[in-house]
N, C-alpha and C positions, 0 to 999 in steps of 0.2 A: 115533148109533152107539156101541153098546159100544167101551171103551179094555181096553188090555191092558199088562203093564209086562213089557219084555224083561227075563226075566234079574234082577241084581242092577244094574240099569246105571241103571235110573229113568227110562229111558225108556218111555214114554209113546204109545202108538202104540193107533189103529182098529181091532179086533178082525178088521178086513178089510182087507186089503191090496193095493196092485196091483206085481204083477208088470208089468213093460214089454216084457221081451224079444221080445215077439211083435210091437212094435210097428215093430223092424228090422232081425229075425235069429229065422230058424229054423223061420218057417211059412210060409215062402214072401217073396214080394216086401216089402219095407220100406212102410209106409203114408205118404201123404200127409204131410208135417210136420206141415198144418194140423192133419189131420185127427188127430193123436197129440196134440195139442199140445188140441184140445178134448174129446178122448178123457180124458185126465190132470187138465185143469181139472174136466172133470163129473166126477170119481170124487172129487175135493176136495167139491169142492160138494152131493156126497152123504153124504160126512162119511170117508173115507179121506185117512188121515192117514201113512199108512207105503207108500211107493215103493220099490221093487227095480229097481236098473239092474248094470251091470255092463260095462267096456273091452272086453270079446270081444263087445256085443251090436253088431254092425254090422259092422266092432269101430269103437270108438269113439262112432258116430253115436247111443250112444243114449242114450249118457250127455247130450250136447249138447241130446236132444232133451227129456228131463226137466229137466236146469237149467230151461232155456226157459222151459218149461208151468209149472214152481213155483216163476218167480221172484216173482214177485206176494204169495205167499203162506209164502216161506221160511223164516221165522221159526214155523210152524204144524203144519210137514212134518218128518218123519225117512223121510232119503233111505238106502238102505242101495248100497253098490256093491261089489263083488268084486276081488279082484287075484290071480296065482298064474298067465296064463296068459303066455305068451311067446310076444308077435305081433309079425311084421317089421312096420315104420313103411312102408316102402314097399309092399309090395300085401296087407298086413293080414289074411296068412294068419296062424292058429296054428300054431307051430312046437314047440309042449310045450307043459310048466308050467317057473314059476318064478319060488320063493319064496323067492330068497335077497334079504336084507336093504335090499340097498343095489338091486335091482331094485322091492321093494314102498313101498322110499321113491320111486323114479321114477313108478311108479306112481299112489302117493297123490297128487304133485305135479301129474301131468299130469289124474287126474278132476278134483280142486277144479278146474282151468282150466276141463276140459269143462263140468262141473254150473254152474259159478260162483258156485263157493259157500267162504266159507271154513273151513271144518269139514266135515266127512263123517260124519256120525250113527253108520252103522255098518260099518265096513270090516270083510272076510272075504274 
């Protein structure tokens, strides 16, 4: 597969990408774990290398769900995740956005958990 380099950043990414979101948020019912998790791996295996997750896709559940699928191959992947929206921890409605500072450091802190990863490719 064609690479493509974001930007000024040197990164290095698939000319093709997979977006996840659908995987547990926003087309209906969330998919099987399994079934995401060999969904993610085959799009590896066919040479995508650049993942889009994001804390509202669930919210939460789907950042956990891409760690998962590419931990195998971490080191091969640029994972990109998002931050900016403001969801209650208890029933993980959104309740805005919000990008203030010391909210996009909690943020950042809590995907690396979900992804489990230590670096985050590309935050937005």
């Amino acid at each position: 597969m064609r690479k493509r380099t974001l930007g000024n950043s040197g990164l290095q990414v698939s000319a093709v990408g997979l977006g996840c979101m659908g995987l547990s948020y926003g087309y209906g019912p969330a998919v099987d774990k399994q079934v995401g998790i060999s969904l993610i791996r085959s799009a590896f295996e066919r040479g995508v290398t650049f993942f889009d997750t994001a804390e509202v896709y669930g919210p939460f559940t789907n950042e956990e769900l891409v760690g998962e699928a590419l931990a195998p191959f971490r080191d091969q992947v640029v994972i990109a995740t998002k931050f900016g929206f403001d969801i209650d921890p208890k029933d993980g409605k959104q309740r805005g956005l919000n990008s203030r500072p010391e909210h996009v450091k909690k943020v950042a802190e809590a995907s690396l958990k979900r992804l489990k990863v230590s670096v985050i490719d590309l935050f937005y």
